[in-house]
Biopython code that builds the backbone (N, CA, C, O; Angstrom):
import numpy as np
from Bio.PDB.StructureBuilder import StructureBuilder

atoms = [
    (1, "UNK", "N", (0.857, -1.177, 0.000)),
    (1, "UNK", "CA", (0.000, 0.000, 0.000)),
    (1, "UNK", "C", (0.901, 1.237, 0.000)),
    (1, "UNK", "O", (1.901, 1.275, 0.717)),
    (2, "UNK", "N", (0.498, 2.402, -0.924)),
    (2, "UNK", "CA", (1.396, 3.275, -0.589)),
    (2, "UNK", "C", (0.568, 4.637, 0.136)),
    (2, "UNK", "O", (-0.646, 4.757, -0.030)),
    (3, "UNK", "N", (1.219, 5.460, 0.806)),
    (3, "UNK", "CA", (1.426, 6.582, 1.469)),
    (3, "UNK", "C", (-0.363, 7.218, 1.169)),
    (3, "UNK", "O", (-1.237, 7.483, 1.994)),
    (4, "UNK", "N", (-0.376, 7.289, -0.255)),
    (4, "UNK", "CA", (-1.708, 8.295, -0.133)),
    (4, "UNK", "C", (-2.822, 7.188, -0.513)),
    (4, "UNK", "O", (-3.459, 7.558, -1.499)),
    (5, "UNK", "N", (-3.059, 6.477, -0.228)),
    (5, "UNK", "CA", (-3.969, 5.364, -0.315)),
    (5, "UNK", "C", (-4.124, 5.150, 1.352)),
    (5, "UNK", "O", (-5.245, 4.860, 1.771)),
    (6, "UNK", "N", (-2.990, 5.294, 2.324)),
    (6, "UNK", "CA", (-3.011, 4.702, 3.509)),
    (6, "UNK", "C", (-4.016, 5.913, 4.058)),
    (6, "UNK", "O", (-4.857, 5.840, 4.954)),
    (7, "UNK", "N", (-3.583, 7.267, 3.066)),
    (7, "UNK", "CA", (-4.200, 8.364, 3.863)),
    (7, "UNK", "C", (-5.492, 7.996, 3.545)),
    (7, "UNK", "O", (-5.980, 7.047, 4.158)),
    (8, "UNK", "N", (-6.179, 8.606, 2.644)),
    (8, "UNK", "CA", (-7.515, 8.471, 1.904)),
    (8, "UNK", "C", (-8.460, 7.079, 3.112)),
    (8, "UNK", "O", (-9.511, 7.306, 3.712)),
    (9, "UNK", "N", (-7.762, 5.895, 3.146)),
    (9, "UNK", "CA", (-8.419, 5.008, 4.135)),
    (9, "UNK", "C", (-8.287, 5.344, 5.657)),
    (9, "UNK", "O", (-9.119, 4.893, 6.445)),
    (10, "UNK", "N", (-7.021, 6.305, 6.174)),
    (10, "UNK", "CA", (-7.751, 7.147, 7.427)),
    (10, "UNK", "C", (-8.791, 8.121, 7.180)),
    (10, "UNK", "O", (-9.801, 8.168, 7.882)),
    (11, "UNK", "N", (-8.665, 8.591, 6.592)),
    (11, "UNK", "CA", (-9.819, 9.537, 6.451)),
    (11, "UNK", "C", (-10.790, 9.371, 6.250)),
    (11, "UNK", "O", (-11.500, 10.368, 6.378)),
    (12, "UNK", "N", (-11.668, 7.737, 5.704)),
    (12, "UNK", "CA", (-12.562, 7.615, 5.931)),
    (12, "UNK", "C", (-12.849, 6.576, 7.045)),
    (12, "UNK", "O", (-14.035, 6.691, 7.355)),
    (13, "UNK", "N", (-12.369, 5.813, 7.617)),
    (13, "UNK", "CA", (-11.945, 5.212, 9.215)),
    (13, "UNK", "C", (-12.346, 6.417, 10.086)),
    (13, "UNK", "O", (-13.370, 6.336, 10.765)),
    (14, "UNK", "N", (-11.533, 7.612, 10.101)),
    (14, "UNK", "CA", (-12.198, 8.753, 10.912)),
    (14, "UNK", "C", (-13.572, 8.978, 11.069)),
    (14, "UNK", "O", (-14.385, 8.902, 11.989)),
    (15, "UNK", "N", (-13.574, 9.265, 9.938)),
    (15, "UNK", "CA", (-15.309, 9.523, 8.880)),
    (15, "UNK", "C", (-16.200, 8.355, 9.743)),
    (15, "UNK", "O", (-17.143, 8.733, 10.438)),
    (16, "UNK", "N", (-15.928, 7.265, 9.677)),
    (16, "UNK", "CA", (-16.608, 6.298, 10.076)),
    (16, "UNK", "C", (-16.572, 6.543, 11.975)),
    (16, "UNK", "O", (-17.563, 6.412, 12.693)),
    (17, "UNK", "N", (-15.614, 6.799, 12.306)),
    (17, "UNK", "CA", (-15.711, 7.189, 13.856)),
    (17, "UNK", "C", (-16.476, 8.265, 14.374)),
    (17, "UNK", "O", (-16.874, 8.293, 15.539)),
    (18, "UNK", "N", (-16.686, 9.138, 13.546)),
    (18, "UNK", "CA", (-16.965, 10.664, 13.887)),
    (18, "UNK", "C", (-18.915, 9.827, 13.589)),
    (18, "UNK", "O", (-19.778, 10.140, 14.409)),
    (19, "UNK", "N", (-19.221, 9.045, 12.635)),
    (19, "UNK", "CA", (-20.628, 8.396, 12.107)),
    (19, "UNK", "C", (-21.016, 7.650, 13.426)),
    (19, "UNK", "O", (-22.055, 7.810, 14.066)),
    (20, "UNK", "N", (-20.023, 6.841, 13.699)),
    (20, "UNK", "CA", (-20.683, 6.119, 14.993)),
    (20, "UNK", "C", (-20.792, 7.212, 16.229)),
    (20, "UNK", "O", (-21.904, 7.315, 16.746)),
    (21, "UNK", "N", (-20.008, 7.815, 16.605)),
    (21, "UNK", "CA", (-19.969, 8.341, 17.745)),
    (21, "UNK", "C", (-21.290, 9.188, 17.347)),
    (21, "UNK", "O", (-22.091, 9.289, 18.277)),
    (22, "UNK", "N", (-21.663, 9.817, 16.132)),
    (22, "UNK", "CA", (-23.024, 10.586, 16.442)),
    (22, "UNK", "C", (-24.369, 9.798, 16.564)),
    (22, "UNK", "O", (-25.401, 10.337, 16.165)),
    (23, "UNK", "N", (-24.388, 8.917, 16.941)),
    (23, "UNK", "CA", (-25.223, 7.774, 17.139)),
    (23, "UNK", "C", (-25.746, 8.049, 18.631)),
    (23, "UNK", "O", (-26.897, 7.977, 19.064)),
    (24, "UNK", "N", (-24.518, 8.394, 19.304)),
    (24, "UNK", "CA", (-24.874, 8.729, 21.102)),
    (24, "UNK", "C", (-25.468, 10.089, 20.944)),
    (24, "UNK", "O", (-26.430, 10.238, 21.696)),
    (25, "UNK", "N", (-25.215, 11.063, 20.248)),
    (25, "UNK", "CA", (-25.933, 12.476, 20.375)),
    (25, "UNK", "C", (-27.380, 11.982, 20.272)),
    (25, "UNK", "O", (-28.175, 12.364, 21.131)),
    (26, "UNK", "N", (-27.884, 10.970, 19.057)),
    (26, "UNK", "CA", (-29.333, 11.049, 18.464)),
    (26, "UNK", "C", (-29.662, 10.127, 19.849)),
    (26, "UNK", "O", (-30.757, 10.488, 20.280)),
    (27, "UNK", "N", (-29.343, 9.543, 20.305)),
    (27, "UNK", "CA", (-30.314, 8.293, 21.024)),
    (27, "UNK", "C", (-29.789, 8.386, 22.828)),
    (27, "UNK", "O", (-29.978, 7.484, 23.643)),
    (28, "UNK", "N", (-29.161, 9.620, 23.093)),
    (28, "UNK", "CA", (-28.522, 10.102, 24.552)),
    (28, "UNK", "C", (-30.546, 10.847, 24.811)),
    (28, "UNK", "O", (-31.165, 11.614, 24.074)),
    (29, "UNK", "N", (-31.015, 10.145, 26.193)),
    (29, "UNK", "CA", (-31.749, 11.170, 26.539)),
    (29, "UNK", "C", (-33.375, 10.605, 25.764)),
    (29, "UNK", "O", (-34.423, 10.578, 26.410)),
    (30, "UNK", "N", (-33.281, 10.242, 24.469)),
    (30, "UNK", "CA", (-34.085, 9.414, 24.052)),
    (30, "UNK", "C", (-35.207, 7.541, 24.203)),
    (30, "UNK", "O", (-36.325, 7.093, 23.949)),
    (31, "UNK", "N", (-33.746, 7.075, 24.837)),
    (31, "UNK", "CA", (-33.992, 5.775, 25.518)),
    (31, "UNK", "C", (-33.624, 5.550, 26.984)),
    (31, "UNK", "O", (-32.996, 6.259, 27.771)),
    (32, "UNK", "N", (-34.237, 4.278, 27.126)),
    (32, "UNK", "CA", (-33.745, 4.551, 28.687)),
    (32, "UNK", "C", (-32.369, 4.233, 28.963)),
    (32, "UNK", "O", (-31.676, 3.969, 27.981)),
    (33, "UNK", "N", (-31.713, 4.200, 30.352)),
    (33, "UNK", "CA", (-30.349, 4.694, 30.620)),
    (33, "UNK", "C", (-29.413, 2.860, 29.788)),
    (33, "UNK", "O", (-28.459, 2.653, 29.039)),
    (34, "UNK", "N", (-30.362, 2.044, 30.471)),
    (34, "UNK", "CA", (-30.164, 0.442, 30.349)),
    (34, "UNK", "C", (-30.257, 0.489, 28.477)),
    (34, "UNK", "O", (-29.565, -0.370, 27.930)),
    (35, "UNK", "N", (-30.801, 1.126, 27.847)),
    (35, "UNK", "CA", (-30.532, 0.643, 26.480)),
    (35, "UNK", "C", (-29.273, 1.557, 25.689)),
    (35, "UNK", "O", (-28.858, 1.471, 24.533)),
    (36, "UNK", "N", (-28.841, 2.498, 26.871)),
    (36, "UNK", "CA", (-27.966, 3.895, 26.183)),
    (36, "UNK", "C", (-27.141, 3.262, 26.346)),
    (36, "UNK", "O", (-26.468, 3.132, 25.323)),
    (37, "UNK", "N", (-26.670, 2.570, 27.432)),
    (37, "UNK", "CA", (-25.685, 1.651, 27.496)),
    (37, "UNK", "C", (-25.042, 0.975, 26.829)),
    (37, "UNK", "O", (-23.824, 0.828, 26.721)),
    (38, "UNK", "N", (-26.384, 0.276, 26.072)),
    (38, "UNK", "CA", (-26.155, -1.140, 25.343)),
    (38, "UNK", "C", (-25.775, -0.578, 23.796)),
    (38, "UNK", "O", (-25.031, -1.205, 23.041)),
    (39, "UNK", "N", (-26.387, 0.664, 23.463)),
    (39, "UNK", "CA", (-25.660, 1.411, 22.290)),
    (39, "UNK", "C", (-24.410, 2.094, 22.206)),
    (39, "UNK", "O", (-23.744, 2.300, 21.191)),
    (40, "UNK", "N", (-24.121, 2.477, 23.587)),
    (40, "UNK", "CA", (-22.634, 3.343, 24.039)),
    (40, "UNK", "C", (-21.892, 2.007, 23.524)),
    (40, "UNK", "O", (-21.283, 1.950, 22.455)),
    (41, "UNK", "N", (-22.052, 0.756, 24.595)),
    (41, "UNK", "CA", (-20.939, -0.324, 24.164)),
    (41, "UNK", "C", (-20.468, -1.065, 22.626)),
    (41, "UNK", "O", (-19.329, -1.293, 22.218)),
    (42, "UNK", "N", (-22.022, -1.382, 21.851)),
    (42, "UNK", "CA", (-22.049, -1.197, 20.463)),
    (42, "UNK", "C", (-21.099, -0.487, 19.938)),
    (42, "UNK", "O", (-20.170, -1.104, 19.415)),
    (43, "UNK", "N", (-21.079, 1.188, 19.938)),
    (43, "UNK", "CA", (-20.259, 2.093, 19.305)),
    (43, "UNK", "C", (-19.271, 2.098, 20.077)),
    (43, "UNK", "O", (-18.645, 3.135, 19.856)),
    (44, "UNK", "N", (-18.829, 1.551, 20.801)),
    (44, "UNK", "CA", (-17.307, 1.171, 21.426)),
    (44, "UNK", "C", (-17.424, 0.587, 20.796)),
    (44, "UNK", "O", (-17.819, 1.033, 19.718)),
    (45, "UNK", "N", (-17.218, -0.701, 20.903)),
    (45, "UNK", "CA", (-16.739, -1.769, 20.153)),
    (45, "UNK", "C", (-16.587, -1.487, 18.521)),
    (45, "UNK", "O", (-15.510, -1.734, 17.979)),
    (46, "UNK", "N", (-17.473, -1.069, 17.917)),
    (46, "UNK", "CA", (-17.353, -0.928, 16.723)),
    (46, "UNK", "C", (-15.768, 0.009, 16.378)),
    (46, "UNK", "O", (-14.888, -0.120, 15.527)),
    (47, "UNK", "N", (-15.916, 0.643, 17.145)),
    (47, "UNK", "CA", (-14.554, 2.146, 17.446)),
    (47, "UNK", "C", (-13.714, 1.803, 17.466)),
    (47, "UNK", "O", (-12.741, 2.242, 16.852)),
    (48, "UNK", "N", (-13.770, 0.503, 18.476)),
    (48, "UNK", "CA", (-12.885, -0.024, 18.646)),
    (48, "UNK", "C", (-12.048, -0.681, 17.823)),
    (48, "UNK", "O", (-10.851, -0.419, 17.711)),
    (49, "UNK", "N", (-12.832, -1.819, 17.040)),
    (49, "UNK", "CA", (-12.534, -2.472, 15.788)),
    (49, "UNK", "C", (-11.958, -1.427, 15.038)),
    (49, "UNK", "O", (-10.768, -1.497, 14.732)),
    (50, "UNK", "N", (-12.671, -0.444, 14.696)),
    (50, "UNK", "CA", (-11.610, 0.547, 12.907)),
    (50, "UNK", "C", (-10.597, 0.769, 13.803)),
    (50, "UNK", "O", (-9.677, 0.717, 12.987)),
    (51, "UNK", "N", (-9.979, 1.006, 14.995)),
    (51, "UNK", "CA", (-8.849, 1.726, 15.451)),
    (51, "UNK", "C", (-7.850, 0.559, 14.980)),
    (51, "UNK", "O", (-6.937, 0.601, 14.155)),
    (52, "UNK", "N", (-8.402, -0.668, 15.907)),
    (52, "UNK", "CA", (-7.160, -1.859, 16.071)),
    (52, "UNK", "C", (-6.652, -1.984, 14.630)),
    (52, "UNK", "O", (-5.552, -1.618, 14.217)),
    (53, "UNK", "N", (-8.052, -2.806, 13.646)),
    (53, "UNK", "CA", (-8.116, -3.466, 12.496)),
    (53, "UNK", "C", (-7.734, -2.485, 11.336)),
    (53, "UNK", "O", (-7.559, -3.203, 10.352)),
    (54, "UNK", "N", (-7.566, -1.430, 11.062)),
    (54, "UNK", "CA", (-7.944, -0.587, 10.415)),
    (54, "UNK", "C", (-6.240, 0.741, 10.737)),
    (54, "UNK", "O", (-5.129, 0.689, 10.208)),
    (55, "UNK", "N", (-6.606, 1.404, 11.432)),
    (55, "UNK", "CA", (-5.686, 2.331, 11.467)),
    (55, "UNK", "C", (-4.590, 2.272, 12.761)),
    (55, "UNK", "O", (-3.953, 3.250, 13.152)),
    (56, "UNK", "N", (-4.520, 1.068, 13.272)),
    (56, "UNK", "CA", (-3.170, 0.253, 13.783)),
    (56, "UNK", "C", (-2.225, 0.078, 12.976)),
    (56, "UNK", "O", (-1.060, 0.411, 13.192)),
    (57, "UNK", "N", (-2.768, -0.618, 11.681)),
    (57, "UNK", "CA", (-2.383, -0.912, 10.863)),
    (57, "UNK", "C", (-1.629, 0.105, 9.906)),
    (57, "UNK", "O", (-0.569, -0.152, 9.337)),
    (58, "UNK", "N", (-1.995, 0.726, 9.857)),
    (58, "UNK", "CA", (-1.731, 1.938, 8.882)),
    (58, "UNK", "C", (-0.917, 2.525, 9.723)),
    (58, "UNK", "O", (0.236, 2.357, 9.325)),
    (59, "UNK", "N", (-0.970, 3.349, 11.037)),
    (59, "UNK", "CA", (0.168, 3.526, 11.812)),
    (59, "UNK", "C", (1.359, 3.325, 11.489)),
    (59, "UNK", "O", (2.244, 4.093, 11.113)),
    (60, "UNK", "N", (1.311, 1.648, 11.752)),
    (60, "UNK", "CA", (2.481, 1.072, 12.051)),
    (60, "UNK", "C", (3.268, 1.223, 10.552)),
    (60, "UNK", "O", (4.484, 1.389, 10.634)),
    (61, "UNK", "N", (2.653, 1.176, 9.138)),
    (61, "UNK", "CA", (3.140, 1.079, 7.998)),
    (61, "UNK", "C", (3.603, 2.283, 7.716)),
    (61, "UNK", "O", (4.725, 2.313, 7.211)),
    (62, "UNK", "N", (2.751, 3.851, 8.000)),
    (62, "UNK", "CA", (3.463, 5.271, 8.243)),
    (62, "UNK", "C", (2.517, 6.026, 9.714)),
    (62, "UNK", "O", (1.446, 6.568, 9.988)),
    (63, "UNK", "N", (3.677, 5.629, 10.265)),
    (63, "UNK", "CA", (3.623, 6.374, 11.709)),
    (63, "UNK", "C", (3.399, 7.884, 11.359)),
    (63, "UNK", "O", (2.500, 8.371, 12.045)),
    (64, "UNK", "N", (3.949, 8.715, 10.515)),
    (64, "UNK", "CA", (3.547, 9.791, 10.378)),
    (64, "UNK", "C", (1.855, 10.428, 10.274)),
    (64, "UNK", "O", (1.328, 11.507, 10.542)),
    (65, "UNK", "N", (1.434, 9.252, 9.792)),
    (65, "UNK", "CA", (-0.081, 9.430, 9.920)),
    (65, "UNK", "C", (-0.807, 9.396, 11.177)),
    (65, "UNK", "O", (-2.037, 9.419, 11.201)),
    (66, "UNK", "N", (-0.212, 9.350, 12.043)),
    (66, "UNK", "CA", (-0.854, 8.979, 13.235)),
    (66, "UNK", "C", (-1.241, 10.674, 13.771)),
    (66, "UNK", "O", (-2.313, 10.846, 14.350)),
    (67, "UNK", "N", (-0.646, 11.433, 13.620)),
    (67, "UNK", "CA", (-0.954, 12.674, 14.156)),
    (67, "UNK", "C", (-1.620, 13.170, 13.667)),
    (67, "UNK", "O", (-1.969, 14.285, 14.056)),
]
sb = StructureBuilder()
sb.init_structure("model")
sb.init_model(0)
sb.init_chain("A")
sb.init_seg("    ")
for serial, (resi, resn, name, xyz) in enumerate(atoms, 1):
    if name == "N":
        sb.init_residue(resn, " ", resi, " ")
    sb.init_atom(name, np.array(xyz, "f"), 0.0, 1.0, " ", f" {name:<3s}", serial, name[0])
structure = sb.get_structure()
């Protein structure tokens, strides 16, 4: 993979983080506390996954991207 391909796939990995995390704005306050939960952990996990699977990866191939 080279350099601006690694970028272009952070940037939408981000894209995709910034998508889940607005998931808690729409449904914070809406459901009860026991199901906010169960969507907070959802969008962890999911977050979680693009970080490890996704832009770990890319990191490690140009660390410069990390900032």
């Amino acid at each position: 993979m080279n350099r601006d391909l690694a970028a272009r796939i952070k940037e939408k990995a981000l894209a995709a983080v910034e998508e889940l995390t607005s998931i808690l704005d729409i449904v914070k306050g809406e459901i009860p506390a026991h199901e906010f939960e169960q969507v907070k952990k959802g969008v962890g996990l999911a977050i979680g996954s693009i970080e490890m699977h996704v832009n770990a990866q890319l990191y490690r191939q140009f660390p410069d991207l990390e900032s």
